[in-house]
C-alpha positions in Angstrom: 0.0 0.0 0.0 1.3 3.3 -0.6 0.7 6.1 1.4 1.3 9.9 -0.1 2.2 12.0 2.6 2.4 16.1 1.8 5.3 17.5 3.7 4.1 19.7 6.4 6.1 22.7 7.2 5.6 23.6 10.8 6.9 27.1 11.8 8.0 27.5 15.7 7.9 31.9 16.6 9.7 32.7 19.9 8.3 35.8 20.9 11.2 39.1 21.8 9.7 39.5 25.5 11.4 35.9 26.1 14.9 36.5 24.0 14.4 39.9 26.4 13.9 38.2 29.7 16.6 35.5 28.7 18.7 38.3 28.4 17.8 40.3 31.2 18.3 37.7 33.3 21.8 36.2 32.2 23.1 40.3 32.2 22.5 40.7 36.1 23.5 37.2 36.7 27.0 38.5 35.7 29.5 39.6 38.5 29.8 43.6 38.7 26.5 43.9 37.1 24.3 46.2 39.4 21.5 46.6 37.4 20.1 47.9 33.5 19.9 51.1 33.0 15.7 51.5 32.9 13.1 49.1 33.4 11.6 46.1 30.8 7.9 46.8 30.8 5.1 46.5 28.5 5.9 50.4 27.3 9.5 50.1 26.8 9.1 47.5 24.6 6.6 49.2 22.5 8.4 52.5 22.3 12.2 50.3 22.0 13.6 52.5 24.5 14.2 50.1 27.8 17.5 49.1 28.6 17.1 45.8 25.6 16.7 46.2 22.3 16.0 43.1 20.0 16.9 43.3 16.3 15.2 40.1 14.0 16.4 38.9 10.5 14.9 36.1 9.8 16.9 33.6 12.8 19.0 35.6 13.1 19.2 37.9 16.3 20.9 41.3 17.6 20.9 42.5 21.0 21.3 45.8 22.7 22.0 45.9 26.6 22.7 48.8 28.7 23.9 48.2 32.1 25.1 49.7 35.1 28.2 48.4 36.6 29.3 48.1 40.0 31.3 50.4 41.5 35.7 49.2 41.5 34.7 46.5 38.5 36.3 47.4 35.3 33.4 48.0 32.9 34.9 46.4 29.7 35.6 43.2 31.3 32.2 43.1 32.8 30.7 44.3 29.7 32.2 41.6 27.5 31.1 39.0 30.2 27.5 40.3 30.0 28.4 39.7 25.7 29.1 35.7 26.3 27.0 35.6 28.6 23.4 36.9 26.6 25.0 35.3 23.4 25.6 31.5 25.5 22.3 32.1 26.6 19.6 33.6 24.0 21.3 30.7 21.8 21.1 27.5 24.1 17.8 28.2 25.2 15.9 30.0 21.6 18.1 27.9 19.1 18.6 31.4 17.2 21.6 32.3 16.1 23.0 35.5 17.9 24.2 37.6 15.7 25.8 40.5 17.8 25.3 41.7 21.5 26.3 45.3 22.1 26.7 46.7 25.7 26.5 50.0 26.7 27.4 50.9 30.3 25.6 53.5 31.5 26.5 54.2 34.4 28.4 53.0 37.9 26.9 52.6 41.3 28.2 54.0 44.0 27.2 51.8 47.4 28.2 53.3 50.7 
């Protein structure tokens, strides 16, 4: 018996609030990280103004970060730790292919 079977092309969408939280989260799990420089809400995504940007090409991803760093960290060390870290991330857990992660620091804290 043969059986004719159309190929059925399934299509998976990962949404950017979870390459955003992924993000978010492995940025202040970083050491020296104090915070991101705003807050990720509803109207910071809409207006692409909070402290991460997502950029989509087809499966192909860019991401913005800013942070805040810690006060006697050096900020490019911890900024190209926050880099591996997002990248490592956004790719083990979407499957997208990161494409670039830019960090801007901000700003330092100060804790007394």
């Amino acid at each position: 018996m043969e059986v004719n079977q159309e190929a059925v092309k399934s299509r998976i969408k990962i949404s950017n609030d979870v390459i955003i939280t992924i993000a978010r989260l492995a940025a202040l799990d970083v050491k020296g990280v104090a915070g991101l420089s705003g807050e990720v809400n509803n109207m910071s995504k809409l207006r692409k103004n909070g402290p991460i940007s997502i950029g989509m090409i087809g499966d192909v991803v860019s991401i913005g970060v800013r942070i805040i760093v810690k006060n006697g960290e050096k900020a490019c060390t911890v900024a190209q730790e926050v880099q591996d870290a997002v990248k490592e991330n956004v790719q083990n857990m979407t499957g997208l292919a990161v494409a670039q992660v830019n960090v801007t620091v901000s700003g330092v804290t100060f804790d007394t």
